[in-house]
C-alpha positions, 0 to 999 in steps of 0.5 A: 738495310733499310730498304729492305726492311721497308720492303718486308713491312711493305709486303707484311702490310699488303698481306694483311690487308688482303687477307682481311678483304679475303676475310670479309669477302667470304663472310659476305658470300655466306651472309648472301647464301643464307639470305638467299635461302631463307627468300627461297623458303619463304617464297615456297611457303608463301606459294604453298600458303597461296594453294591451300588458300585457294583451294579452300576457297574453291571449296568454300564457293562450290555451289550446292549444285555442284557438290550435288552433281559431283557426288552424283558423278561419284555414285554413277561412276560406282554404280557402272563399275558395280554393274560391269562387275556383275555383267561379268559374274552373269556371263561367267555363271551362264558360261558355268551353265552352259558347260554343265548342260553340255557335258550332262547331254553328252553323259545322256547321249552317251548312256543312251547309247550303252543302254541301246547297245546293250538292249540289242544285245539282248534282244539278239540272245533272245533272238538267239534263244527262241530261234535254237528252240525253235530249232529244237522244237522242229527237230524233235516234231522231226523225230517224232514224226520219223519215230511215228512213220517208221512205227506206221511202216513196221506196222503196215509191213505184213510179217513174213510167215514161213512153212517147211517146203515140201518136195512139191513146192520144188517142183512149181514154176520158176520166175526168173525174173525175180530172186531171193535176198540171197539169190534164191530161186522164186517159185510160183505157187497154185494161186500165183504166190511168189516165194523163195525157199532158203537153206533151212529149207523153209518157204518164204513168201514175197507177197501176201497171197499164198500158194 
């Protein structure tokens, strides 16, 4: 019985003790955590501090020569980059204009070809027009020449006279080479005139001489 009770109080005692190990063994890994932490932050503040330092220092011992070079660096970067954008805006307007003065000469061409036509147009009617006067005119001279040489020909047309035929007149000689406008027989007068007598028993004669 005795034994084993000392086992327990054996076992209990090493528990114990293990336990208090486990305790200070955590504590000192968080203890070693944030001490490592707190170098880590310290070590990056540091680097951040060192930085700024030299960078101020870097500006602080730039030479009056260099700002000047570089803001000059500054003001040419400006200044080419203003120049191309107004190359740009150049291009663009003589583009603009080029386009424009395109499209107004083909406007011009265009409305000089619808003018032309249609002064061709007119001038063709007018053509047209004195052409058919012309025309006209010549057609009237035509008849007014037609009217005067009909009137000269009635005119110079002697008129046909005729005489009651007496039994003599049936007795002159008969031409049979000529006939009458409706198959009369042509007689023969005195003084060599030809002439016919008709059913009225009137004589006619086919020429101007008489008897």
């Amino acid at each position: 019985m005795k034994k084993i009770i000392s086992i327990l109080c054996l076992s209990l005692g090493l528990l114990v003790a293990f336990d208090g190990v486990s305790q200070d063994d955590k504590a000192s890994k968080s203890k070693a955590k944030k001490e490592m932490s707190d170098a880590d932050k310290s070590a990056k503040d540091a680097a951040k501090a060192e930085k700024k330092a030299a960078k101020e220092a870097a500006k602080a011992g730039m030479s009056d020569a260099d700002k000047a070079a570089k803001d000059q660096a500054k003001a040419d970067k400006k200044a080419a980059k203003d120049a191309a954008k107004a190359a740009k805006a150049d291009a663009k307007g003589t583009a603009d204009a080029t386009t424009d003065a395109a499209k107004q000469a083909a406007m011009n061409e265009k409305m000089a070809k619808v003018r032309a036509a249609k002064d061709a147009k007119k001038d063709a009617a007018a053509t047209a027009d004195k052409g058919a006067a012309k025309a006209d005119k010549a057609a009237d001279n035509a008849g007014l020449k037609d009217d005067k040489m009909s009137k000269t020909a009635k005119a110079s047309t002697p008129a046909v006279k005729e005489e009651k035929a007496t039994p003599a007149d049936y007795k002159a000689p008969v031409d049979a080479s000529k006939k009458g406008p409706n198959g009369e027989k042509v007689m023969t007068g005195p003084r060599g005139g030809k002439y016919y007598i008709n059913k009225n028993g009137n004589k006619t004669y086919l020429s101007s001489i008489k008897g």
